[in-house]
C-alpha positions in Angstrom: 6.4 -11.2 4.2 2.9 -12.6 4.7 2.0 -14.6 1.6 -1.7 -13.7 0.8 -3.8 -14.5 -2.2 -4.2 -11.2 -4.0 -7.5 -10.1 -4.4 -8.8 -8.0 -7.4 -11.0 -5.1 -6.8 -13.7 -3.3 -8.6 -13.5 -0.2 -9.8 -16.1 0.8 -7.1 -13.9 -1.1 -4.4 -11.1 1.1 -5.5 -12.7 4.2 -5.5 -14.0 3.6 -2.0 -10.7 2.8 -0.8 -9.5 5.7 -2.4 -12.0 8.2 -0.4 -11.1 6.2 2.9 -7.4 6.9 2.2 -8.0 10.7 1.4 -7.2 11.7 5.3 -4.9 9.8 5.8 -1.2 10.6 6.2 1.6 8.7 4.5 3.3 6.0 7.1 6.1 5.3 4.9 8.9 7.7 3.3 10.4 6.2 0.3 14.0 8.6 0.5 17.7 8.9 -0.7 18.0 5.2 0.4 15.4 3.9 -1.8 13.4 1.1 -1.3 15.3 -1.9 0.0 14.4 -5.0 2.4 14.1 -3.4 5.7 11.4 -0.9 4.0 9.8 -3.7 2.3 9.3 -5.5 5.8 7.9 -2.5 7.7 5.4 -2.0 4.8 4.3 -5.6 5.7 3.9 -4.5 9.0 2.2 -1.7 8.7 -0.1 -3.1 6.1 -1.1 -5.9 8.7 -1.6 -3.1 11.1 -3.9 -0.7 8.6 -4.5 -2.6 6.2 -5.2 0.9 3.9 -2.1 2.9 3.8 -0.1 6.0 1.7 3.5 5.2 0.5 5.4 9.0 -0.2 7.9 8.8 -2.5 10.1 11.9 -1.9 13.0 10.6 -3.8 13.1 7.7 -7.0 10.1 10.2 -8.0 10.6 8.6 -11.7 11.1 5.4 -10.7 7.6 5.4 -8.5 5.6 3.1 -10.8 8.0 0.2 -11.0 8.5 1.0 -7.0 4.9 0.4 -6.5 4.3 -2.3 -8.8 7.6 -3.9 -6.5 6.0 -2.9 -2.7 2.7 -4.3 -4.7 4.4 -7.6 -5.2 6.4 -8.2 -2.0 3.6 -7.4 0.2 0.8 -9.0 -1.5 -1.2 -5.8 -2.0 -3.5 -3.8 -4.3 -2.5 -0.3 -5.3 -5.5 1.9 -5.3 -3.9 4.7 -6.9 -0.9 7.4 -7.3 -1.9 10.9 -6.7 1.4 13.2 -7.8 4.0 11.6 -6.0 2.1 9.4 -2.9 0.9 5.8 -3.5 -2.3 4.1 -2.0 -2.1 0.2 -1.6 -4.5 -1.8 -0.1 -4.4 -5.4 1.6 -7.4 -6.9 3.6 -6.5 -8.6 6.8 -5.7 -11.8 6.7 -8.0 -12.8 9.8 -11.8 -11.9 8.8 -12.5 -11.2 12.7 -9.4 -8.2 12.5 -10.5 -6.7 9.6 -11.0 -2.4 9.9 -12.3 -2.3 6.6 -15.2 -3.3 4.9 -15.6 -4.0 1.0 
């Protein structure tokens, strides 16, 4: 997992984030499995790719805040927000010169 400070956002960072993250469609299925270390990795991944992604959580639906403060953890992202049962987490690039989004 890439070890990155963890930034805090405003609630106007957030809610920016959250209107760039509207279209998008969720990368990540958390299912019957759960969420265990080979999910955590490609979250990682995908995070270093995107930067802005969606999590969809169609099973552990009661579990999904404790999941997210988890992914939230082990990835060294922000969540944005959980809208019904999808989760938004954000983590700038590490590398200024590969960043996609600006805050």
């Amino acid at each position: 997992m890439i070890s990155s400070t963890k930034m805090t956002l405003t609630s106007k960072q957030a809610q920016e984030l959250k209107s760039l993250a509207h279209h998008l469609n969720p990368i990540v299925l958390i299912g019957k499995s759960g969420l265990d270390e080979s999910q955590l990795e490609n979250i990682d991944k995908e995070l270093l790719h995107h930067e802005l992604m969606k999590i969809k959580f169609n099973d552990y639906k009661s579990q999904k805040e404790e999941l997210a403060e988890k992914i939230a953890e082990e990835t060294g992202s922000e969540i944005i927000d959980i809208i019904g049962n999808t989760l938004i987490i954000y983590r700038e690039h590490p590398n200024p010169e590969e960043r996609q989004i600006q805050i």
